[in-house]
NUFIGU-185937 format. One line per 2 residues: their letters; for each residue x, y, z of C-alpha. Coordinates in nm, 3 decimals. Each point is the difference from the previous one (the first is absolute). Layout:
// NUFIGU-185937
A = X:Y:Z  ...
// end
This chain:
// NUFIGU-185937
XX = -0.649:0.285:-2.110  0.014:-0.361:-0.052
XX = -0.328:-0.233:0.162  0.295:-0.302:-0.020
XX = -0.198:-0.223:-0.316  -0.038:0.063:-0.392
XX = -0.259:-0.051:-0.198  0.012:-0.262:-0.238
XX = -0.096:-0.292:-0.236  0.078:-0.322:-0.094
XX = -0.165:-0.353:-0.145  -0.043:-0.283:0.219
XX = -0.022:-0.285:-0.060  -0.246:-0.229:0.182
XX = -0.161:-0.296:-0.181  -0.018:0.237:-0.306
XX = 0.141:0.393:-0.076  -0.154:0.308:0.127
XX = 0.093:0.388:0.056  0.050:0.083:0.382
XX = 0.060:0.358:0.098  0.165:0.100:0.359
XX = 0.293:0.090:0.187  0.389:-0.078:0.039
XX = 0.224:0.153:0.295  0.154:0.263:-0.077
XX = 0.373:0.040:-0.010  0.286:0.289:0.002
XX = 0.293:0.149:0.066  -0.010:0.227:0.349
XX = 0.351:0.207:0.083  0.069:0.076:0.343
XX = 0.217:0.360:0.052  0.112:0.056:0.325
XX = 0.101:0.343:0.118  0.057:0.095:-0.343
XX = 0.168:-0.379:-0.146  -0.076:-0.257:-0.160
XX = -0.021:-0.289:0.215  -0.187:-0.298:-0.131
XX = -0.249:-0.102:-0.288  -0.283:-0.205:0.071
XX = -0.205:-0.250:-0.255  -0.309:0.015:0.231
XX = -0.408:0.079:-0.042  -0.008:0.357:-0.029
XX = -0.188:0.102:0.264  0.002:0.112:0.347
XX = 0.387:0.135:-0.132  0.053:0.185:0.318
XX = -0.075:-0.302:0.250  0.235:-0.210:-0.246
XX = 0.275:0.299:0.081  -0.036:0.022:0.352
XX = -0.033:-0.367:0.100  0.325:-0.088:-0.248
XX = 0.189:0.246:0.178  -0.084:-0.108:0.375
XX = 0.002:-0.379:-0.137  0.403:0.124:-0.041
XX = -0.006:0.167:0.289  0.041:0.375:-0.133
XX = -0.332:0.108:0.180  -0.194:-0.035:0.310
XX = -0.257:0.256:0.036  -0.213:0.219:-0.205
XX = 0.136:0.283:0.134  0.317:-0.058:-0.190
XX = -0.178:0.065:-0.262  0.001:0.345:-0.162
XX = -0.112:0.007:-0.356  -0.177:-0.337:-0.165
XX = -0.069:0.033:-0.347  -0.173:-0.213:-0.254
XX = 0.043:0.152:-0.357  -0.314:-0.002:-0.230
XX = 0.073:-0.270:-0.234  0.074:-0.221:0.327
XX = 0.380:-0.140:-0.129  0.199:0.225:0.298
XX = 0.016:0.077:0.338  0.169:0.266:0.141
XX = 0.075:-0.012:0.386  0.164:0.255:0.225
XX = 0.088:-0.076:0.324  0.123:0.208:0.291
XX = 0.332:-0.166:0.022  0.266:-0.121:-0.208
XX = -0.026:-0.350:-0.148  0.257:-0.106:-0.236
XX = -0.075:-0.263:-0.256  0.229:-0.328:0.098
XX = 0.258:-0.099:-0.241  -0.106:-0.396:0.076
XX = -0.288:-0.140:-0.225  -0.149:-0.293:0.038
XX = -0.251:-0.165:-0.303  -0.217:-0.233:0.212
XX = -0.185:-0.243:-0.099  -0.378:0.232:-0.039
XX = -0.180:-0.024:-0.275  0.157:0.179:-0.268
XX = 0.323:0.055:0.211  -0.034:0.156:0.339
XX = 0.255:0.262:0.116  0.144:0.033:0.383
XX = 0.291:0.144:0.136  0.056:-0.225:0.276
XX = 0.095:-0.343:0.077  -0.363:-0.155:0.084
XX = 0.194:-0.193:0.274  0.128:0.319:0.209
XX = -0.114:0.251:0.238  -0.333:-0.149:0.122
XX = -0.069:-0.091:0.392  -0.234:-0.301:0.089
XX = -0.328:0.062:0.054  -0.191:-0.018:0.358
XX = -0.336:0.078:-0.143  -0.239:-0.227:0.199
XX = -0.306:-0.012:-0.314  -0.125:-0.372:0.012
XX = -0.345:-0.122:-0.209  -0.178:-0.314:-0.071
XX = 0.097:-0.140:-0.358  -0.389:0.044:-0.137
XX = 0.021:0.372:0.124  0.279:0.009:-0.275
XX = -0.168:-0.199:-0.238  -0.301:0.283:0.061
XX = 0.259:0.290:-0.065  0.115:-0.142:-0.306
XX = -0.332:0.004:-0.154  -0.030:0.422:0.038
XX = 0.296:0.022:-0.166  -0.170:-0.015:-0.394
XX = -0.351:0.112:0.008  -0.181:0.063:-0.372
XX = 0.062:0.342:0.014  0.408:-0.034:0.000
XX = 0.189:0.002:-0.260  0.016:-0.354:0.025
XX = -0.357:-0.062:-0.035  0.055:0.254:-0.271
XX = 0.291:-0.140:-0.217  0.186:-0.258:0.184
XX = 0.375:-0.012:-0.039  0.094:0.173:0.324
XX = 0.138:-0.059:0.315  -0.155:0.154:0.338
XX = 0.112:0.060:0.335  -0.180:0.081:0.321
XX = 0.049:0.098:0.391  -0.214:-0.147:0.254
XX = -0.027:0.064:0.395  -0.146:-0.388:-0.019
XX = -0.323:0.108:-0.007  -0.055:0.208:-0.341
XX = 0.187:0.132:-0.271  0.108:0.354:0.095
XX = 0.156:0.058:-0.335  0.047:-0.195:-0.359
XX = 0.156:0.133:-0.287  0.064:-0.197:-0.349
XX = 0.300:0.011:-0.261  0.137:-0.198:-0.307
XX = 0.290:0.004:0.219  -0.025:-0.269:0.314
XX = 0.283:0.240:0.126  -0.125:0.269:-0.068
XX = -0.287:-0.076:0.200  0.168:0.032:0.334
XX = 0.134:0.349:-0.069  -0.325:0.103:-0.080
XX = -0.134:-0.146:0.302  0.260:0.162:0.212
XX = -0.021:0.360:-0.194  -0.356:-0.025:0.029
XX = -0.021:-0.039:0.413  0.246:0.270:-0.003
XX = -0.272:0.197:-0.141  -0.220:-0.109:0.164
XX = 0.160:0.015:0.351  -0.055:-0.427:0.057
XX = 0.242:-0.107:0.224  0.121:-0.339:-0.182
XX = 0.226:-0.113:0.297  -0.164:-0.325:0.116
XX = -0.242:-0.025:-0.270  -0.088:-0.290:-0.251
XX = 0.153:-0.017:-0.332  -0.184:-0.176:-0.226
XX = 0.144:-0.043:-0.407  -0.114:-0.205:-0.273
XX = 0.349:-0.006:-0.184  0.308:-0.213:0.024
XX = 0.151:0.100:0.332  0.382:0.070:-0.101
XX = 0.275:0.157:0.259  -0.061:0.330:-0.107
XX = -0.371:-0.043:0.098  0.067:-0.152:0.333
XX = 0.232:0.299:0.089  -0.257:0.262:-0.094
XX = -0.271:-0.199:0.219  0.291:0.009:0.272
XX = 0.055:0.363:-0.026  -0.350:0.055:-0.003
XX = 0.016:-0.160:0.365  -0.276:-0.331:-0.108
XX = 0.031:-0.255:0.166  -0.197:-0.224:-0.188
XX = 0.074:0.009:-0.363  -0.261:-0.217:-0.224
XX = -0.076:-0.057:-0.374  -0.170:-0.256:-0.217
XX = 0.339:-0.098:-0.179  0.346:-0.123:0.102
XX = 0.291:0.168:0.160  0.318:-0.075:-0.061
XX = 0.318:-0.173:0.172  0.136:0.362:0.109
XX = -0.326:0.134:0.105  -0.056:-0.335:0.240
XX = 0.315:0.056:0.129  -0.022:0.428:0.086
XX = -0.336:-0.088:0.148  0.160:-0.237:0.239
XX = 0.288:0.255:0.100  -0.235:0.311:0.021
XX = -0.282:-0.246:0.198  -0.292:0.090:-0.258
XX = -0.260:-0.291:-0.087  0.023:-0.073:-0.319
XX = -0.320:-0.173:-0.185  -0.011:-0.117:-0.355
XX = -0.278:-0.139:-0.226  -0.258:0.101:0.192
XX = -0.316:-0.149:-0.137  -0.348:-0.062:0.115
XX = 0.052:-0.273:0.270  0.442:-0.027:0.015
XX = 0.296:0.179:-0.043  0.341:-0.054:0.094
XX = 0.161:0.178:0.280  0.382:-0.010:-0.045
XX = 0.134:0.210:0.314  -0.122:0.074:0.378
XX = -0.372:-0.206:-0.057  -0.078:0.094:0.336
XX = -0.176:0.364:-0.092  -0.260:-0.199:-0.197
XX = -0.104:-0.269:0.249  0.258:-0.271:0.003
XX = -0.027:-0.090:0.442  0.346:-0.236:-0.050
XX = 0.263:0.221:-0.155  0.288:-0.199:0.215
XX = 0.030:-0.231:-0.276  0.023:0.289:-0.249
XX = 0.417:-0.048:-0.069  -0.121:-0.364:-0.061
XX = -0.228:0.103:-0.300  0.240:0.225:-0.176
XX = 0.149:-0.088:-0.321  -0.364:-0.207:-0.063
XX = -0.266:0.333:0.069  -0.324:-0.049:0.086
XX = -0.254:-0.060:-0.273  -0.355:-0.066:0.047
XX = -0.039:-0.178:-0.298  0.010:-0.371:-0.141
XX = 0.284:-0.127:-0.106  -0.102:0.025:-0.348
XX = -0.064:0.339:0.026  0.310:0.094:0.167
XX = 0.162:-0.157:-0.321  -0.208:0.137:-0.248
XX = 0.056:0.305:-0.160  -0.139:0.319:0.138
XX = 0.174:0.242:-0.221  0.292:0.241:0.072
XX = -0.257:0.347:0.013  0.244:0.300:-0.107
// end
């Protein structure tokens, strides 16, 4: 089975040529069968297959327990999934390419079927700041080989679960599939990313009942506005010392949210000027 990196080699170049030797992420191909079809095939980091199966298919709302689950099978080579399930589920005709790295597949409008959130979860910004930091330690693969995206859930006090993926989509099915697993209850948890936080993103973190989504990078115009209508906080660029909340700032400290309506359509950033115009890059 896959470890998720490749050994490798290449020459650098720094202030003269030399031979380096080390890792890359790994990609592949992972297809998903469903009660005997074909449903979807996945660029993603092959490993942790199964958690990638399960969490895709509650992500699309197909599953909600483990015991719907009666057969869950990785093959050897690692490049398909077979899951059986103890009731019919019929592949939709509707597929949507999102905008994931690679191409991300749903089956549902990202705007539909989700109910505002009443999770009370509220922390200081630093405590976020704090999580953050957990979520790449030298033994991941990012300490490893770089060039992958990670995603974590958080009670507010520690990380209860982190998984990693060349995929920044991918990431959140694994996360879910992987407190299915587990048995972690991820209603009114902390979802922390380091991708590009796209619609299809914020509607897995919705489903997933979070409601505080967070990641280092930038969402996007339909992602500010779901988080809005499903009442999720929505943080981006968190950094050592700022971030940008763009949606219900009150879970993370702000005392005067009256004024909130008055804000929207400028977001909060905690930056200079200059660096709210600079470039921080898109993250995929």
């Amino acid at each position: 089975m896959s470890e998720g990196a490749r050994e490798t080699a290449w020459r650098e170049y720094r202030r003269g040529w030399r031979d380096v030797e080390g890792e890359v992420i790994e990609e592949g191909l992972v297809t998903l069968y469903v009660n005997g079809v074909e449903w979807a095939t996945i660029m993603c980091t092959p490993r942790e297959q199964d958690w990638l199966a399960l969490g895709f298919l509650a992500n699309e709302g197909f599953l909600e327990t483990m015991d719907e689950v009666e057969i869950l099978h990785v093959s050897g080579p690692g490049c398909c999934v077979d899951l059986w399930l103890n009731h019919p589920a019929s592949k939709p005709e509707r597929e949507i390419i999102t905008s994931g790295c690679g191409g991300g597949l749903t089956f549902d409008d990202p705007e539909s079927g989700i109910t505002p959130l009443e999770f009370e979860l509220r922390l200081e910004p630093e405590r976020l700041y704090g999580l953050f930091n957990q979520l790449h330690l030298p033994g991941s693969l990012h300490g490893r080989a770089r060039g992958v995206h990670a995603a974590g859930l958080s009670d507010g006090e520690r990380l209860l679960l982190v998984v990693e993926d060349v995929g920044r989509h991918n990431t959140i099915d694994k996360l879910r599939g992987g407190c299915l697993a587990q048995g972690l209850d991820t209603r009114g948890k902390l979802l922390l990313a380091t991708g590009r936080v796209s619609s299809e993103m914020l509607r897995k973190g919705a489903r997933m009942g979070c409601p505080i989504i967070a990641s280092r990078n930038s969402p996007t115009s339909m992602s500010v506005a779901m988080a809005e209508a499903f009442n999720i906080t929505l943080a981006g660029y968190v950094r050592q010392g700022s971030m940008r909340v763009y949606t219900h700032p009150e879970r993370l400290g702000l005392a005067d949210a009256a004024d909130w309506s008055l804000a929207q359509g400028r977001g909060l950033a905690a930056e200079s000027p200059q660096e709210a115009s600079g470039d921080h890059g898109a993250g995929l």
